[in-house]
Structures are given as structure tokens and as C-alpha cells.
C-alpha positions in Angstrom: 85.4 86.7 96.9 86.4 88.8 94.1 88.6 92.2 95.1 86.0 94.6 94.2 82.9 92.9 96.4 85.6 93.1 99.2 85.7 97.0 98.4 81.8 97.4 98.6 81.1 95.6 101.7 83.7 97.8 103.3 82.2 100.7 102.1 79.5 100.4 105.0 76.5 102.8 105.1 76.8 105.3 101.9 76.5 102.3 99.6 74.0 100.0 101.4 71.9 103.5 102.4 71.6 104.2 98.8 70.7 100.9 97.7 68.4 100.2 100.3 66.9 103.2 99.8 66.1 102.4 95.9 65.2 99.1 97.1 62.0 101.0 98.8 61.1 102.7 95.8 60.9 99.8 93.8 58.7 97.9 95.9 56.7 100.6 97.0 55.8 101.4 92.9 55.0 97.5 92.2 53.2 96.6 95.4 49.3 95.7 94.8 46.4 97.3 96.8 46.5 94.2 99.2 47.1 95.9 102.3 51.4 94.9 102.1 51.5 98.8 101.0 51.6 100.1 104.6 53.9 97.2 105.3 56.2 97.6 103.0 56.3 101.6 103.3 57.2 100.9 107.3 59.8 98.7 106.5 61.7 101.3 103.9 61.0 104.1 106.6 62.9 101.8 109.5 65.5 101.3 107.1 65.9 104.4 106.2 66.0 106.2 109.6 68.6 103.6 110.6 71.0 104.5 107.6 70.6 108.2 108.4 71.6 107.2 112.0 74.5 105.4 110.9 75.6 108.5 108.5 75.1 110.8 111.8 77.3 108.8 113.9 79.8 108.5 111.2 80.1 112.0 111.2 80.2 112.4 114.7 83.2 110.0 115.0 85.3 111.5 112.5 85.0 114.7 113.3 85.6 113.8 117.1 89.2 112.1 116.2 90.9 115.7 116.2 89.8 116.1 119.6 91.6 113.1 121.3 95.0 114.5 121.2 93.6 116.7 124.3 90.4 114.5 125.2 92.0 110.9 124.8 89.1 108.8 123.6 86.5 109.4 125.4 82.9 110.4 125.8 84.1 114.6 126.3 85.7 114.2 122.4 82.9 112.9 121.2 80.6 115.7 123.0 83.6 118.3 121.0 83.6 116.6 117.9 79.7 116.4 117.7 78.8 120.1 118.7 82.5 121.4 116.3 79.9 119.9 113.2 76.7 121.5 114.7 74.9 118.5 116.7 74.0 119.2 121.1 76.9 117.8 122.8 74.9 115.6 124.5 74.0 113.6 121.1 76.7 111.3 122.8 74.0 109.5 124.1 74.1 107.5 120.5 77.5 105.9 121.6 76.9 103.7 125.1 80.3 102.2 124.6 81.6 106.2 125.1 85.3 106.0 123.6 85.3 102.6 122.6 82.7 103.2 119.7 85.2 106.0 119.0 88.6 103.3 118.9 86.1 101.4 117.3 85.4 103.5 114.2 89.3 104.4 113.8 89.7 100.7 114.1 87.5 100.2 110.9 88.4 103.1 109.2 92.0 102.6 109.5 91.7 99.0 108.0 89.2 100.1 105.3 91.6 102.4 104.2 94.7 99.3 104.2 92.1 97.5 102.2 91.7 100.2 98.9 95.5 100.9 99.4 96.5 97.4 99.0 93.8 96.5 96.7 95.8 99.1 94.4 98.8 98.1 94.9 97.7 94.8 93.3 95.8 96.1 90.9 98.6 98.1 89.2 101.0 94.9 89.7 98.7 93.1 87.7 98.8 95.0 85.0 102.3 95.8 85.0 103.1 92.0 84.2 107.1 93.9 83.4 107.6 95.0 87.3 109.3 92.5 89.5 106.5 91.5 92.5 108.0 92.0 96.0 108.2 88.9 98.0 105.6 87.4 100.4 107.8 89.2 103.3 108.2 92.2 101.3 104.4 92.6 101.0 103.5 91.6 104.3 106.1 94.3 106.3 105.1 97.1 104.1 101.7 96.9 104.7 102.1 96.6 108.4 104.4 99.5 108.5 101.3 101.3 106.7 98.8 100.4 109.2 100.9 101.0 112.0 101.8 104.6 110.8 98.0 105.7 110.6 98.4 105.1 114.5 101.1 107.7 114.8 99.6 110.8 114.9 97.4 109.0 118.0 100.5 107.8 119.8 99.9 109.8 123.1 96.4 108.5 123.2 97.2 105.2 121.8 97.6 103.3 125.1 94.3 104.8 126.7 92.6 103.1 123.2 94.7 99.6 123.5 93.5 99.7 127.4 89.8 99.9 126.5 89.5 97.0 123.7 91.3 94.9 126.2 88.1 95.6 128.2 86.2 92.3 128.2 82.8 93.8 126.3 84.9 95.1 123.5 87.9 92.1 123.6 85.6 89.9 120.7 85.4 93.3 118.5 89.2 94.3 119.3 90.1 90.5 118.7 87.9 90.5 115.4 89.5 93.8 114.0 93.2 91.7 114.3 92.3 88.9 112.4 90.3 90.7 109.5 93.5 93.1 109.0 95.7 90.2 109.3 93.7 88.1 106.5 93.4 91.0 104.4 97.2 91.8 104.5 98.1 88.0 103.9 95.2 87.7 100.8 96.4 91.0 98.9 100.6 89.6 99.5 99.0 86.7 97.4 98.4 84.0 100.0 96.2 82.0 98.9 97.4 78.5 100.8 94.3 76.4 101.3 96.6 74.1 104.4 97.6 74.9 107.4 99.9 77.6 106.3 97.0 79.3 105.7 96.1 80.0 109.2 99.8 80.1 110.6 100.4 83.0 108.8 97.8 85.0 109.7 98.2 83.5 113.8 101.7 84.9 113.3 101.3 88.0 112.0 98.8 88.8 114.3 101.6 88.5 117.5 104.1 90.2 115.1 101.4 93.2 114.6 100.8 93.9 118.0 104.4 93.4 119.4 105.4 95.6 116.9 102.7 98.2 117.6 103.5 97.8 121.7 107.1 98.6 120.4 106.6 102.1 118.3 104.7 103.6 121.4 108.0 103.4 123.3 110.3 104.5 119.9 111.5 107.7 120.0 113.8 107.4 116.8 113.5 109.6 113.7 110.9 108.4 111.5 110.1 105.1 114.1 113.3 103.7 112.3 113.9 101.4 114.9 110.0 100.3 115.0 110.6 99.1 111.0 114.0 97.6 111.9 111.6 95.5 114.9 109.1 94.7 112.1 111.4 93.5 110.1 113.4 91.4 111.9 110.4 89.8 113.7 109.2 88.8 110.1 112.5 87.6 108.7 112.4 85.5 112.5 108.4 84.0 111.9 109.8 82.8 107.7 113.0 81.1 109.5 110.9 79.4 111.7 108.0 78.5 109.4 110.6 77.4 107.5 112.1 74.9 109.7 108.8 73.4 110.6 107.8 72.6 106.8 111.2 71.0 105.8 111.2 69.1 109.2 110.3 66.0 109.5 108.4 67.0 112.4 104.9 66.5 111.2 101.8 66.8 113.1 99.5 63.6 113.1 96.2 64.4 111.1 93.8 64.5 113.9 95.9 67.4 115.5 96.1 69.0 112.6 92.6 68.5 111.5 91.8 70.0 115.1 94.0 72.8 114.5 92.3 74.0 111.8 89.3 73.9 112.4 89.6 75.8 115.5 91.7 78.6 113.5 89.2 78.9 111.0 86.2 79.1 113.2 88.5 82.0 114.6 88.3 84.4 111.4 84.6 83.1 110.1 83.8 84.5 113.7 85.5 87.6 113.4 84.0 88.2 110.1 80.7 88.0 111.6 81.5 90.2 114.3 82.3 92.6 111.8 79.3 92.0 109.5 82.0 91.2 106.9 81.3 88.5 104.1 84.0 85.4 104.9 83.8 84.2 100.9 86.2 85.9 98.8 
């Protein structure tokens, strides 16, 4: 999938609220006096109230993530963060999952935000053909020293968030947010492997992410210093060892591979769909 359609999907509700909204109009303007008029006007108004929900909750959720310093992530930040905008406290009600819709939405945001900032990166590399391109591992522990910093100014709360994805309702979602940031971050280093390397990177970086990100809430060093010295040891550790295993003569047979794959792909294809995120690039 090309780098821009990746950007419009991730967009979420401002885009796909527009477009369904024009979508209405033009069927509403070509539809026949058959009686699929009322139909039709039904199906734009449904849409459309759900879109307006969506941008409501939206700006619920962000304006509630300056209260979790003092609330933690919970149902009382999002009561503050809805009434600081001008909405009843008790609008909460639109948020059964109480704080985990709110880790939830810094969870997407955060990696939305990855997304244009490595999309960028590679954008401007591309057309600098004269710059000298970082390596693979270059790539890979910048970006996850990125991500991991938008967590810092949460770091207090950060444990309380970790503890509810671990939750078993919102483990497939937590699980699903991993592996999307993970494929992004391998995809926009330039992986584009179509074997089993493929999906041992991403497996990998996964552990390396969230050991590294268990590790910062414990750093008190200037700057995390010691967090990005963790980081980057664990990824110079994970290329030694991938190393090894494809000079080796250690080879798996092809049924066990076969089997390994397909069970790592069906991993991300469902992860994508959790997300409502397109799989083809």
C-alpha cells in the first residue's frame, strides 16, 4: 500500500466524516422518485450522527489527557477533560471501557503521530538521493526511542495504563497496537523481506519495545540516557543473533517454517483488523 493511503486511513474520522458526508449528497441529488429517497436520506443521517459522535469523543479524549497526571486514566479524567471543553461530566457514559478507551486513544494517537514522522523522514531521504541512509538498526532504534518518549510526560500514570490493556477485554486491542507500530517502524526502515525475516523482525522488536519501555519507567537518568543505552544494546543483541541463525546451517525444515508463518502473519492481518486498518500496502 502506497505511503500516502497509509496516511489517510490513519487519519480516522475528519477524512472519512467529510467524505461520507459528500457521499450523501451525491446520492441524495441522483436518487429517482422510487421510494429509495427516504432510504437513502436515513442511511446518510446514521452516518452522519455516528461521525459527529466519533468527533465528540475525540475531543473528549484529548482534552482529558492533561488530566491524568492527577486522575491516572480513568473515568474521573475523562468526566474533567469533558466538562474543561464544555460537555456534562457525565457524558462519560460514551466510554464503557472508562480509562481504557482513554489508553486506547493515546495508544492510536501516539502511533499515528510515529506514522507522519517516519513517513517524512523517508520522504525527504528519498529525495535527497546525496545523504547517506542510516542503517536498518539505525532506523529501527530511533524510531523506538521516539515512540517511547511521547510516553514520558505519562510516566507516573504509565503503569496504571500498562495494567489495564493487560486486562483480558482490552489484551487483543493492546496486542494489536504492538504489532501495527512494530510493522510500521520495520516498513518505513525499508524492510521490505517477503521470508521469514519478515515476521522475525517485527516478533523481535515487539519484546525489544516493551522491555525497553518496562525499563524507562524505572530510569531516573538525565534525559532516560540509560533507557537509549538499553535500546540500543538490546538491538545490536536481536542483529547478532539474527545473524547467527541466517549464516547457520541450522535451517528449519519447510513444514515448520511454512507453519511459522503462517501463524505470524495471521497475527498482524488480525491486528490490522482489530484496528480497522487496511493490511495491503
Amino acid at each position: 500500500m502506497a505511503m500516502s493511503s497509509i496516511l489517510l486511513i490513519r487519519k480516522g474520522f475528519s477524512i472519512n466524516g467529510f467524505r461520507s458526508l459528500w457521499t450523501c449528497r451525491t446520492l441524495l441529488t441522483n436518487q429517482t422518485e422510487d421510494g429509495n429517497t427516504q432510504q437513502t436520506n436515513q442511511q446518510c443521517t446514521k452516518e452522519s450522527e455516528e461521525e459527529y459522535e466519533k468527533n465528540i469523543k475525540s475531543k473528549i479524549l484529548a482534552a482529558s489527557l492533561k488530566y491524568v497526571h492527577d486522575l491516572g486514566w480513568s473515568q474521573q479524567a475523562i468526566s474533567a477533560g469533558a466538562e474543561s471543553i464544555g460537555y456534562p461530566g457525565v457524558i462519560h457514559g460514551l466510554f464503557p471501557n472508562k480509562g481504557a478507551d482513554l489508553v486506547q486513544y493515546f495508544y492510536l494517537t501516539c502511533n499515528t503521530e510515529l506514522n507522519k514522522i517516519l513517513m517524512k523522514q523517508t520522504d525527504a531521504t528519498e529525495e535527497n538521493n546525496t545523504k547517506e541512509k542510516k542503517t536498518l538498526e539505525s532506523q529501527v532504534r530511533d524510531a523506538v526511542e521516539i515512540r517511547l518518549r511521547m510516553v514520558i510526560p505519562y510516566k507516573k500514570t504509565w503503569p496504571q495504563a500498562l495494567a489495564l490493556m493487560a486486562l483480558p477485554p482490552n489484551a487483543p486491542m493492546s496486542l494489536a497496537n504492538l504489532l501495527t507500530l512494530v510493522d510500521d517502524i520495520c516498513y518505513y526502515a525499508g524492510d521490505r523481506s517477503v521470508d521469514t525475516n519478515w515476521y522475525t523482525r517485527r516478533i523481535v522488536l515487539a519484546g525489544i519495545y516493551k522491555t525497553t519501555e518496562l525499563y524507562m519507567l524505572q530510569d531516573n537518568s538525565v534525559d532516560h540516557k540509560q533507557t537509549w543505552n538499553f535500546l540500543e544494546n538490546r538491538i545490536k543483541d536481536a542483529a547478532q543473533i539474527h545473524a547467527f541463525f541466517t549464516t547457520s546451517d541450522m535451517a528449519l525444515p519447510d513444514q515448520a517454517l511454512n507453519r511459522i508463518t503462517e501463524t505470524a502473519s495471521a497475527a498482524f492481518i488480525t491486528a490490522r483488523n482489530i484496528l480497522g486498518l487496511n493490511w495491503n500496502r
